[in-house]
C-alpha positions in Angstrom: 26.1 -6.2 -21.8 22.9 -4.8 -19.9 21.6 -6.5 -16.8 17.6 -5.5 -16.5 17.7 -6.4 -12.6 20.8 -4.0 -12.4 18.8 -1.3 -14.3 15.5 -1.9 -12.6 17.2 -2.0 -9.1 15.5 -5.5 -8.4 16.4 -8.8 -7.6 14.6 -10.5 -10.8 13.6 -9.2 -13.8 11.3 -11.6 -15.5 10.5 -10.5 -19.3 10.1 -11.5 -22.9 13.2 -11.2 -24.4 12.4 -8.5 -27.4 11.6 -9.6 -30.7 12.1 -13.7 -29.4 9.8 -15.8 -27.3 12.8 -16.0 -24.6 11.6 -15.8 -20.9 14.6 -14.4 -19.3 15.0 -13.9 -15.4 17.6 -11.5 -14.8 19.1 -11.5 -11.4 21.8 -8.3 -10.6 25.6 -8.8 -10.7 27.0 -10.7 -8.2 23.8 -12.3 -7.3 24.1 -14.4 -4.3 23.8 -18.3 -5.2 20.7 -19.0 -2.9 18.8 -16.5 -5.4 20.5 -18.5 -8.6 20.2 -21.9 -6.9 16.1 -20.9 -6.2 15.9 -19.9 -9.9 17.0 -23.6 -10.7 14.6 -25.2 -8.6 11.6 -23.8 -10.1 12.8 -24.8 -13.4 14.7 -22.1 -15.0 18.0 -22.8 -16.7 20.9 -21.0 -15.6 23.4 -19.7 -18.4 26.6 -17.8 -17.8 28.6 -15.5 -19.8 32.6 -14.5 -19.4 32.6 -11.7 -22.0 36.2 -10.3 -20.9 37.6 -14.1 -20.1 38.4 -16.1 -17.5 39.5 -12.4 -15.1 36.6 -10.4 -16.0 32.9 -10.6 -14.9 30.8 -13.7 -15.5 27.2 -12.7 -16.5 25.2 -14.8 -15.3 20.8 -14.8 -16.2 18.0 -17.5 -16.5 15.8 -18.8 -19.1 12.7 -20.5 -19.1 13.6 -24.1 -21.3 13.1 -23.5 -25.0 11.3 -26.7 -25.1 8.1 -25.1 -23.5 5.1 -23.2 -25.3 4.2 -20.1 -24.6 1.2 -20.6 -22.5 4.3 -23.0 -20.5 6.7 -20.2 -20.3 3.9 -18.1 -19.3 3.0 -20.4 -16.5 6.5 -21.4 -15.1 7.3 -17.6 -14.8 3.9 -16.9 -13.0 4.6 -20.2 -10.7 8.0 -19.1 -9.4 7.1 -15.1 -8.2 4.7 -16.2 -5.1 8.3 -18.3 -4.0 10.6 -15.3 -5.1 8.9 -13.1 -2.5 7.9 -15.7 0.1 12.0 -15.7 0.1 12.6 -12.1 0.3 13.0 -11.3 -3.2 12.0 -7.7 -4.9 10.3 -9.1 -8.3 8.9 -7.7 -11.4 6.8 -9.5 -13.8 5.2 -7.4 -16.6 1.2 -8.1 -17.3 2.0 -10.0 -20.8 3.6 -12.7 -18.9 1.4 -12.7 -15.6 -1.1 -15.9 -15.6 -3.1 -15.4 -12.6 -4.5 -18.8 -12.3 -0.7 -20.4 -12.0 0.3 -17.8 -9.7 -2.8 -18.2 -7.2 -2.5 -21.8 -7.4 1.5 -21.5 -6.7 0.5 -19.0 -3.7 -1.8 -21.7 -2.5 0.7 -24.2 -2.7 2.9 -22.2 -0.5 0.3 -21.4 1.7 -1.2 -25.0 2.4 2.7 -25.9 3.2 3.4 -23.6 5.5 0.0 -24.5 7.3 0.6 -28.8 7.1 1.5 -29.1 10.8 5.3 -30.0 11.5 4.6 -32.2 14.5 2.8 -35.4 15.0 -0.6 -35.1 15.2 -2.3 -35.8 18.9 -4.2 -38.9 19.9 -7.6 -38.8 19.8 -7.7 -39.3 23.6 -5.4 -36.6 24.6 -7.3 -34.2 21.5 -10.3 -34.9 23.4 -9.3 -34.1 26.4 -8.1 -30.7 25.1 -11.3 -30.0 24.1 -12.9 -30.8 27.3 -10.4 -28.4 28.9 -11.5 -25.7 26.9 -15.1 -26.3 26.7 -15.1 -26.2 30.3 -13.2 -22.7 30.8 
C-alpha cells in the first residue's frame, strides 16, 4: 500500500485521488497524533487501515467528506495548508486543488488571531497617559 507523504518525504500530501474526486491527505507512517488530531479539526475525516491484522501496520490517511462538491473539497484543502505550516508542517498541495481566495482568507484568519491582544485592554486613563509619556520624550 503506497503512502504519498512517505514517497514525497513530507508531512501531508494533499491530492486528488486518481481517476475519483477523493481529496486525500496523506500523512507518513507513524505520523504523530498532533498532525492526525490537526487534520480532524479542519474537517478532514480520518480512516485507518490494518492490512496485515491486528500485529501489522495500521495505515492510516485523510479524506475530505464525500458529502462536499468539488469547489468544497477544493476550498477545505486550501483552508487547512496556511494552519499545516503555521504548525510546522512540510506541505504539498498541487495547483488543481489550490483556491487562492480560501487560502488567503484562512492566512488572514490566522494572522488577525495571532494579532487579537491576549490581555485586557488599558483604561482610557492610563492609555492616555501612555501617550502623554511618549509624546513628551
Amino acid at each position: 500500500m503506497g503512502n504519498r507523504a512517505d514517497d514525497e518525504g513530507t508531512d501531508v500530501e494533499i491530492y486528488r485521488k486518481p481517476l475519483t474526486d477523493t481529496v486525500h491527505a496523506d500523512t507518513p507512517t507513524g505520523a504523530p497524533e498532533q498532525l492526525l488530531a490537526l487534520l480532524d479539526r479542519l474537517g478532514f475525516e480520518r480512516n485507518a487501515v490494518q492490512p496485515a491484522g491486528p500485529s501489522g501496520p495500521t495505515y492510516v490517511w485523510h479524506e475530505a467528506p464525500a458529502h462536499l462538491g468539488d469547489g468544497e473539497k477544493k476550498q477545505l484543502a486550501s483552508r487547512a495548508v496556511p494552519a499545516l505550516l503555521m504548525a510546522g508542517y512540510v506541505v504539498h498541495i498541487p495547483d488543481y486543488l489550490l483556491d487562492e481566495a480560501a487560502y488567503r482568507s484562512a492566512a488572514a484568519q490566522i494572522r488577525a488571531q495571532r494579532a487579537a491582544p491576549t490581555a485586557p485592554a488599558p483604561s482610557a486613563g492610563a492609555s492616555s497617559r501612555a501617550c502623554s509619556a511618549r509624546r513628551a520624550g
